[in-house]
N, C-alpha and C positions, 0 to 999 in steps of 0.2 A: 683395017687394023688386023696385024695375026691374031688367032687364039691363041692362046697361053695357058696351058695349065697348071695346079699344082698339086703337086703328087705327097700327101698326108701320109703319114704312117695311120695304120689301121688301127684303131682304137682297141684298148686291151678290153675284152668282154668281162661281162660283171662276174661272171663266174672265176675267170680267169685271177680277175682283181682279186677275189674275198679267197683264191686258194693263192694266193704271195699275202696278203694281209695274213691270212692262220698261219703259214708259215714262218712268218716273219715276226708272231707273236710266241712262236712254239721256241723260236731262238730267243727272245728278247730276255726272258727272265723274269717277266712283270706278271702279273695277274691278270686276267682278263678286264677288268673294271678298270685298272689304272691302264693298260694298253689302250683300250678303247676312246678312256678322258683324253689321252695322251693324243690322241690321233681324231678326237671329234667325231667318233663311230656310236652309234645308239648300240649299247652293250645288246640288247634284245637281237639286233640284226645280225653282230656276230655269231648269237647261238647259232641263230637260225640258219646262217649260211653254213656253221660248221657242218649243221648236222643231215643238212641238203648234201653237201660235198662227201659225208661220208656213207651216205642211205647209196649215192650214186658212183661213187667209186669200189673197183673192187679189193677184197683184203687181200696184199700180198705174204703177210706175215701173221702170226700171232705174236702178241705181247705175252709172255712170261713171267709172274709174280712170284720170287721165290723170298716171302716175307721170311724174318727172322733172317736172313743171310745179306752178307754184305760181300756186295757183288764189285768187280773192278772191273773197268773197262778202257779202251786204248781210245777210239773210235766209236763217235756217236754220228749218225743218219739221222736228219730230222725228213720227213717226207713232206709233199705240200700241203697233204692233208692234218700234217700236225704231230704224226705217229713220230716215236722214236724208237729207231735200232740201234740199241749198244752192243759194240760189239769187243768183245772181253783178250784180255791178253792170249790166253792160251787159246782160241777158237782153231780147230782143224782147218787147214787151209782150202780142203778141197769142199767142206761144210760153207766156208767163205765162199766161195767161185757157183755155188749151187745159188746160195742165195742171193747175190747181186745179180746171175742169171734171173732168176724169179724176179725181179727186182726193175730189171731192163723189160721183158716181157711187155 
């Protein structure tokens, strides 16, 4: 009898997993408690993977807090670690081409 094999897709690593799950919770618009219920995930292990994913990734950007101001923007970037970059109508273009540069890195 021939051998036969069959050729599996390779299994998404756990790491892999919990940075599309943060991501996918960074777009959802939910809370982390009801993403979690939503999806059968122990809220604890979400922390914890967040903040593994974020201790071992490095920062491409800073975040910006400019309280009291009401900021507009065109374009949001969510990253897989969860960050978001708004990026505002009048941004310099070549400010834009820097940081998507950093960005791809």
């Amino acid at each position: 009898m021939p051998d036969s094999t069959v050729e599996e897709k390779p299994a998404i690593g756990q790491r892999d997993q919990w940075r599309e799950r943060i991501a996918e919770h960074a777009s959802s618009g939910l809370t982390i408690k009801q993403f979690c219920k939503d999806r059968g995930v122990a809220e604890h292990l979400f922390y914890a993977w967040r903040k593994r994913l974020r201790e071992t990734e490095p920062v491409r950007f800073a975040l910006v807090d400019r309280a009291g101001h009401a900021l507009e923007w065109n374009l949001e970037l969510t990253l897989l670690t969860g960050e978001r970059l708004r990026i505002g109508a009048g941004v310099d273009a070549a400010t834009f081409r820097t940081v998507l540069e950093a960005l791809r890195a």
